[in-house]
C-alpha positions in Angstrom: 1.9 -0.7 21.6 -0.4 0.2 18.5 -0.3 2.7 15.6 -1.8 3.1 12.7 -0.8 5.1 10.2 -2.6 7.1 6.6 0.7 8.2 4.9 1.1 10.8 2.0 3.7 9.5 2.1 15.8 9.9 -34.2 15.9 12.0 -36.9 18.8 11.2 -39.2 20.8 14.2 -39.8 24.5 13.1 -40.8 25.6 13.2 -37.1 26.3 9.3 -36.8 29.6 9.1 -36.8 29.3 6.5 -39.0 27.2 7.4 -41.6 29.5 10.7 -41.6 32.5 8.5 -42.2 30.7 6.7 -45.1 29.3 10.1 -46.4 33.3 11.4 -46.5 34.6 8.7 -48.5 31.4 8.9 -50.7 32.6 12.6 -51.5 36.2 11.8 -51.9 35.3 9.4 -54.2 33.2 11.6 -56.4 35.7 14.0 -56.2 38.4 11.3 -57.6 35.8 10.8 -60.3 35.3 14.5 -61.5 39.0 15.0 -61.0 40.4 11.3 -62.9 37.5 9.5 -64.9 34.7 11.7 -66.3 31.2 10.7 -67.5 32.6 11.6 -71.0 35.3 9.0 -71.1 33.0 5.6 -69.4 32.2 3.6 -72.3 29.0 2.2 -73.3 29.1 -0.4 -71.6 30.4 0.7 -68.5 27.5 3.6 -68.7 25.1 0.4 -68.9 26.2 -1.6 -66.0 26.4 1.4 -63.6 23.0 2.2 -64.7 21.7 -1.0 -64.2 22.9 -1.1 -60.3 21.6 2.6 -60.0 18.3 0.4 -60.8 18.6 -2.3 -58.3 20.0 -0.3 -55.7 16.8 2.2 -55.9 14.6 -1.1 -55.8 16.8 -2.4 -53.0 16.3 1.1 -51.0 12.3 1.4 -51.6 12.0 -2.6 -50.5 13.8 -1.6 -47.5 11.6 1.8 -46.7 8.3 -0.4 -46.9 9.5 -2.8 -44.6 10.3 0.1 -42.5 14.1 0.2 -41.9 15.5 3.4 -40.1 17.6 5.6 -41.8 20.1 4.7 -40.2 20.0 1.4 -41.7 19.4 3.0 -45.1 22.5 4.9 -44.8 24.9 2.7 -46.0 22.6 1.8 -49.0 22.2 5.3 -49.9 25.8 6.5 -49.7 26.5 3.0 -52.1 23.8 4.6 -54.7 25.3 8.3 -54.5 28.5 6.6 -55.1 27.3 4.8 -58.6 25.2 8.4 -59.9 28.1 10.2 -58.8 30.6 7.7 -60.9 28.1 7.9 -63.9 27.6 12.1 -63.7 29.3 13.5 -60.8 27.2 16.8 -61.2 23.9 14.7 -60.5 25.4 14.6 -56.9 24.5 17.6 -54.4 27.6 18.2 -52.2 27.5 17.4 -48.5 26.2 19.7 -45.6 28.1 22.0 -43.8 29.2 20.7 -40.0 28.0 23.8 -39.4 24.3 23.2 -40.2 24.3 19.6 -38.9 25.1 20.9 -35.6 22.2 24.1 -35.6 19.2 21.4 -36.5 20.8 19.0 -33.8 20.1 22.1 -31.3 16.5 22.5 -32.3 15.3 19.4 -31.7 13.8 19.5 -28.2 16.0 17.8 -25.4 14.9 14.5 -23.1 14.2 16.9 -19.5 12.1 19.7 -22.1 10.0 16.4 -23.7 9.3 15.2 -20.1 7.9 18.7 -18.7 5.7 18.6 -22.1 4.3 15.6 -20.8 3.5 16.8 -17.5 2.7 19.8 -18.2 -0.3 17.7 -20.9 -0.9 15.0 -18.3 -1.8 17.8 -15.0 -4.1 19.4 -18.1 -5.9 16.2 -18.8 -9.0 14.0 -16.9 -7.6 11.0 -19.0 -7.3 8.2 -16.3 -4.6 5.5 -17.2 -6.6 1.5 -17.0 -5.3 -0.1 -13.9 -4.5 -2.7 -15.9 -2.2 -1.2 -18.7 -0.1 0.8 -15.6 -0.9 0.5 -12.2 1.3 3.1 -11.0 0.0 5.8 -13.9 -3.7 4.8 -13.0 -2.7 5.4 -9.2 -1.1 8.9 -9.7 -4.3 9.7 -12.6 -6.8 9.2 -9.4 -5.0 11.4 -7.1 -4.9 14.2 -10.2 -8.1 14.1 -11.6 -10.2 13.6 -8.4 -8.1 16.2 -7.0 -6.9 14.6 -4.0 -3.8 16.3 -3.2 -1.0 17.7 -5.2 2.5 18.5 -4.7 3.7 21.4 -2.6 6.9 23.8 -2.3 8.4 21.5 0.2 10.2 18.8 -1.1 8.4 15.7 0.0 5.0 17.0 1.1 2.0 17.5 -0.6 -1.2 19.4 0.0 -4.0 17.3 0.9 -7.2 19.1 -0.9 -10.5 19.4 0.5 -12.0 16.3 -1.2 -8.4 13.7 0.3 -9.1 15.6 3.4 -12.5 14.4 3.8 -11.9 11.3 3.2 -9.2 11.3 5.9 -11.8 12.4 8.2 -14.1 9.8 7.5 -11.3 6.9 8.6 -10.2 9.3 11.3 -13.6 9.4 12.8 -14.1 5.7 12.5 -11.4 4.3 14.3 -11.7 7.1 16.6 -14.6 5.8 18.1 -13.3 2.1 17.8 -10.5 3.3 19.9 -12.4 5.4 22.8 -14.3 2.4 22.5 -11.2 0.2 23.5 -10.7 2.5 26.5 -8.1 4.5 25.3 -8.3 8.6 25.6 -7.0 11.3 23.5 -4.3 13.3 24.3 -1.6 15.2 22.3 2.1 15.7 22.6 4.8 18.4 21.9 6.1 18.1 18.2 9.5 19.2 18.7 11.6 15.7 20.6 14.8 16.9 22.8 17.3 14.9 20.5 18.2 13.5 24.3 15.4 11.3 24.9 15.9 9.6 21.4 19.8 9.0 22.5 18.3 7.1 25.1 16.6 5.4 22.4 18.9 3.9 20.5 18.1 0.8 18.9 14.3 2.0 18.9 15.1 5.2 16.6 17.7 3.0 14.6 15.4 2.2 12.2 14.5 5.7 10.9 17.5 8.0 12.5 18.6 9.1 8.9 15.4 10.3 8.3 15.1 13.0 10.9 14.7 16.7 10.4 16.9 18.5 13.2 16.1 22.1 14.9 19.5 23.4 15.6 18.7 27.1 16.4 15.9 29.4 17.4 16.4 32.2 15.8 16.9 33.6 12.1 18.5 37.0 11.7 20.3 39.1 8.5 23.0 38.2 6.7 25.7 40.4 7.2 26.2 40.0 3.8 22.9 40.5 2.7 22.0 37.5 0.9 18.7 36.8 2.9 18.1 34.9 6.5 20.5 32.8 8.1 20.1 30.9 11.0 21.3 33.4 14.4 24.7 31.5 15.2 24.2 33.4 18.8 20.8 31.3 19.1 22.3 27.9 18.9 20.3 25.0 21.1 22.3 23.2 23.0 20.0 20.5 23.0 18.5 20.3 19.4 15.5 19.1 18.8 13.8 16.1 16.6 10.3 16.7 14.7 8.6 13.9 15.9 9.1 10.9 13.6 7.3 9.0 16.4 6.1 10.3 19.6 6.9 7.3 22.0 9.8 8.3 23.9 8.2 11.7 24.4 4.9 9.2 26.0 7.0 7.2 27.7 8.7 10.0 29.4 5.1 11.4 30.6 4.3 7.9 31.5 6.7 7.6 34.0 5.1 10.5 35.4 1.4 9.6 35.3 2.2 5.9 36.8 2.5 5.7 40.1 1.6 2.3 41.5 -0.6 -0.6 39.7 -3.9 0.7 40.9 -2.9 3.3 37.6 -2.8 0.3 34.7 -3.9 -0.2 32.1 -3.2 3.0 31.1 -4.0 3.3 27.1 -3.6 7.2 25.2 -4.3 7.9 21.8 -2.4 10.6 19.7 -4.0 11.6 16.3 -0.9 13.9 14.6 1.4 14.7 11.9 5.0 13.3 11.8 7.6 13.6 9.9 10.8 11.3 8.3 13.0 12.8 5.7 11.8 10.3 2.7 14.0 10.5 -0.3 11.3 8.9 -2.8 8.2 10.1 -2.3 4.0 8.5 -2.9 0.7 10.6 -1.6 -1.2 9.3 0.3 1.5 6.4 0.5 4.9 7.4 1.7 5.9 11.1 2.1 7.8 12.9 4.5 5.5 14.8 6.4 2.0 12.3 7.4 -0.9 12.5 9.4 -1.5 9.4 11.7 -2.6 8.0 15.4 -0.4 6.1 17.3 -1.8 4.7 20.8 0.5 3.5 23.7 -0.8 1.6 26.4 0.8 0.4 29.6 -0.3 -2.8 31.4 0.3 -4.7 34.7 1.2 -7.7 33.0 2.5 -9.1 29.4 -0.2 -10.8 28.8 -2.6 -8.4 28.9 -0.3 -6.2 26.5 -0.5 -8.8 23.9 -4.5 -8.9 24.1 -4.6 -5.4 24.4 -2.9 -5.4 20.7 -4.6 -8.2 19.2 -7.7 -6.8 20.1 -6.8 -3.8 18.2 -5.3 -5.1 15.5 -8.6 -7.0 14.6 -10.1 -3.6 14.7 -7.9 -2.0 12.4 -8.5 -5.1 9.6 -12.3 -4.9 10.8 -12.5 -1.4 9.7 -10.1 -1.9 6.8 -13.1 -4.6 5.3 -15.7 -2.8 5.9 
């Protein structure tokens, strides 16, 4: 059997705790000093050594700002200077911000999810493509966007494929359309709903992508009785539900056993250019989505060997067409 498949598939503002806890006893301390030992009674020489550190420190704090430092990091330097011009005259000291306030210019900064649909909302405005080399997946998604591929759609997982991805769909549909016919294979096309039966039968063949099916449970939508909308009619119930295709094979098969009657019927090939779909939970257009346009072409041969060429020889023209 052969497929081939084309997939769309910090500001600083005193609410470190901290820096808070330093700024309190910086203010008890200060209030000590106003209350026990005022400027009035520091002797000379006490007056000159505080003002000498006030000096040092201030170099100390500049030093640190040219190198950079975040406030953060400043913040225990700072609180250590308040504390020595607050010992020398307490009144040169402004007294510490509400809670209050802290908390209202903590709100107005923007939040994480309202800076990422900034972005976005810049990058969807913008023809700036990313270098391939500086982010491969950016410069990816920047191709789609600006050549206006496809886009995103209201269905979670599927996009829209524009005109200008379409036609370049069509261009590798018609391709290895005629590499196929030339094969001897012959288009045909198969229900999209799959009685969930014929995959039971299935088993280890739908293993592989069984979480990933959509299910049709009912037929019918009707009212709700409480008038919230549509829900699905529980009187319309299937009591077979039905798979959207993630493959078409056993549906194939099923017809094959139909359309073969003795060997004088092989090699029978059949070609299916469709849309199928598998519940993908991270999505990639063009790459990996959950609703994708491919082919898938199932043959049926009187012996194994000629199985095997038949898929070599096919494979070589995928890669052939995949070069060129």
């Amino acid at each position: 059997v052969q497929s081939g498949r084309m997939s769309s598939r910090t500001m600083f503002d005193g609410s470190s705790s901290s820096s808070a806890s330093r700024y309190s006893r910086m203010t008890r301390f200060m209030s000590q000093t106003t209350d026990e030992s005022p400027a009035t009674t520091l002797s000379d020489e006490r007056k000159a050594e505080l003002e000498s550190k006030i000096k040092d420190k201030g170099d100390v704090i500049r030093k640190m700002k040219d190198e950079g430092l975040s406030k953060d990091e400043l913040a225990p330097h700072v609180a250590e200077l308040l504390a020595l011009k607050a010992e020398l005259d307490p009144s040169s000291v402004p007294p510490p911000k509400k809670k209050k306030k802290q908390q209202q210019q903590k709100q107005k900064q923007p939040t994480a999810k309202a800076s990422k649909q900034k972005q976005q909302t810049e990058d969807a405005e913008s023809d700036y493509i990313t270098p391939r080399a500086e982010n491969y997946s950016k410069w990816y998604n920047d191709i789609i966007r600006v050549c206006s591929l496809a886009e995103t759609s209201p269905v979670r997982g599927c996009m829209v494929i524009k005109p200008w991805g379409m036609s370049l769909w069509d261009r590798v549909r018609n391709d290895l359309d005629a590499r196929i016919q030339d094969h001897g294979a012959e288009n045909a096309y198969f229900p999209l709903l799959i009685p969930k039966s014929f995959l039971s039968k299935e088993a280890e063949h739908v293993d592989g992508f069984a979480k990933e099916c959509a299910v049709v449970t009912h037929h019918r939508l009707t009212a709700d009785p409480e008038g919230k909308g549509l829900i699905a009619d529980p009187d319309a119930e299937l009591e077979d539900p039905l798979i959207i295709r993630p493959t078409s094979e056993t549906m194939i098969w099923n017809m094959f056993k139909k359309w073969i009657v003795s060997h004088r019927d092989l090699p029978l090939k059949v070609n299916q250019w469709a849309n199928v779909m598998r519940w993908e939970m991270r999505t990639r257009p063009f790459l990996r989505t959950s609703e994708f346009l491919w082919q898938e072409g199932h043959t049926a041969h009187a012996t194994a060997e000629g199985a095997i060429q038949d898929s070599k020889d096919m494979l070589d023209q995928y890669a052939d067409m995949c070069e060129k």
